[in-house]
C-alpha positions as CSV (number, residue, x, y, z in Angstrom):
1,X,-20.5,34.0,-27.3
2,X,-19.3,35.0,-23.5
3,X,-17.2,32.8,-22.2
4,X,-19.0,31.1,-18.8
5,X,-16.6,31.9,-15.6
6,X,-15.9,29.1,-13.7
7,X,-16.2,28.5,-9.8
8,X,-13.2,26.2,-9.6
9,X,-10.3,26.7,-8.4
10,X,-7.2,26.4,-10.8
11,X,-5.9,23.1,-8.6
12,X,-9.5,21.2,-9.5
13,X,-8.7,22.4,-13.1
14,X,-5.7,20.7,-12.8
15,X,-6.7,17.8,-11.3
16,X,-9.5,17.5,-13.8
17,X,-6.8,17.9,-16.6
18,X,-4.0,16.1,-15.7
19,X,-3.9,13.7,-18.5
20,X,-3.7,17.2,-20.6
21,X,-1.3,18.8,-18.2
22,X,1.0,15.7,-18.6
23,X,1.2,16.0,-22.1
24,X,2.0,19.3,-22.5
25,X,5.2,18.9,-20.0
26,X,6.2,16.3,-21.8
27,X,5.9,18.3,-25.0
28,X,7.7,21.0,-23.2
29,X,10.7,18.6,-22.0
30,X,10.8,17.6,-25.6
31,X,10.9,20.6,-27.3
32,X,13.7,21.7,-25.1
33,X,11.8,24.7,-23.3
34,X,12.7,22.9,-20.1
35,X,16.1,22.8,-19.1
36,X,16.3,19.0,-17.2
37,X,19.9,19.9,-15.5
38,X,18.7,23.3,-14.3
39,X,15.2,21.7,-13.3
40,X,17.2,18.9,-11.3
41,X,19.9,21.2,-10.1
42,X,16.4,23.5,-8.7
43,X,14.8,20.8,-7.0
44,X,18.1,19.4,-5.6
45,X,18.1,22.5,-3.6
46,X,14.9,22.6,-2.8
47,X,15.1,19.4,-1.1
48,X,18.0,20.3,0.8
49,X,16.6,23.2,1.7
50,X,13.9,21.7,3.1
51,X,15.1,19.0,5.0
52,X,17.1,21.8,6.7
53,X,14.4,23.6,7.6
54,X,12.9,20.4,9.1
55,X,15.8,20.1,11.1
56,X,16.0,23.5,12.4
57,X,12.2,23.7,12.8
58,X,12.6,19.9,15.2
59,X,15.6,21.2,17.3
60,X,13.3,24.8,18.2
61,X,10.5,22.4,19.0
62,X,12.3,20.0,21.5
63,X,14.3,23.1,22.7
64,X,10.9,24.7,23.9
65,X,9.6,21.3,25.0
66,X,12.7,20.7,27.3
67,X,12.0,24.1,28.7
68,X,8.7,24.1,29.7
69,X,9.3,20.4,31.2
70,X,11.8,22.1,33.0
71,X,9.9,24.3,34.6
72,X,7.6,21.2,36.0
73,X,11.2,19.7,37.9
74,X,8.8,19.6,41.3
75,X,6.1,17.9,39.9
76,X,6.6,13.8,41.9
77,X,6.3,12.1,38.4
78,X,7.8,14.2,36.2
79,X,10.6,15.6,38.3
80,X,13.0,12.6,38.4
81,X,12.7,12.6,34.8
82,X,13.8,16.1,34.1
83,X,16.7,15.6,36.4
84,X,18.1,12.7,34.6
85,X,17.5,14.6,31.2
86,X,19.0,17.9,32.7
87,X,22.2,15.4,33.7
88,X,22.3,14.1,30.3
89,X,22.5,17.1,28.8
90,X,24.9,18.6,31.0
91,X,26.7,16.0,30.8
92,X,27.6,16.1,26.9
C-alpha cells in the first residue's frame, strides 16, 4: 500500500509525538550517541551568544531612538527633554 502524504508540518508532528520524541532522546543520551559535555558546552555558547546579540541589537535601537528625538529639540514638550538627555550624555 502507498503511503498517505501528510499536510502537517513536521513541528505538529512533533508536537503530536512528543511523548515518542522524548523517549528516543533519552534513549539517545543513554546509548551515548549524545555527547552531554559537548551538548552543554554548544548551548553554553549559544546563550552567550545570544544575550550578546540582544545587547548589541538594544544599544542600535536606543542609539536610533536618541537620534530621531534629537532631531525634535524644538518641539515645546519634548525639547527640554532632549537637552537634559544631550547634557547627560555629554556629560559622561
Amino acid at each position: 500500500m502507498a503511503e498517505k502524504k501528510s499536510n502537517k508540518s513536521p513541528k505538529q508532528v512533533l508536537i503530536e509525538n512528543r511523548e515518542q520524541v522524548a523517549k528516543a532522546l533519552e534513549l539517545l543520551f543513554a546509548a551515548g550517541y549524545v555527547d552531554r559535555k559537548r551538548l552543554y558546552i554548544e548551548n553554553f555558547l549559544r546563550g552567550i551568544v545570544f544575550g550578546a546579540g540582544g545587547v548589541i541589537g538594544a544599544t542600535v535601537v536606543i542609539g536610533i531612538v536618541a537620534w530621531i528625538l534629537s532631531l525634535f529639540d524644538q518641539i515645546p514638550l519634548i525639547g527640554p527633554f532632549i537637552d537634559n538627555f544631550r547634557e547627560t550624555i555629554e556629560s559622561n
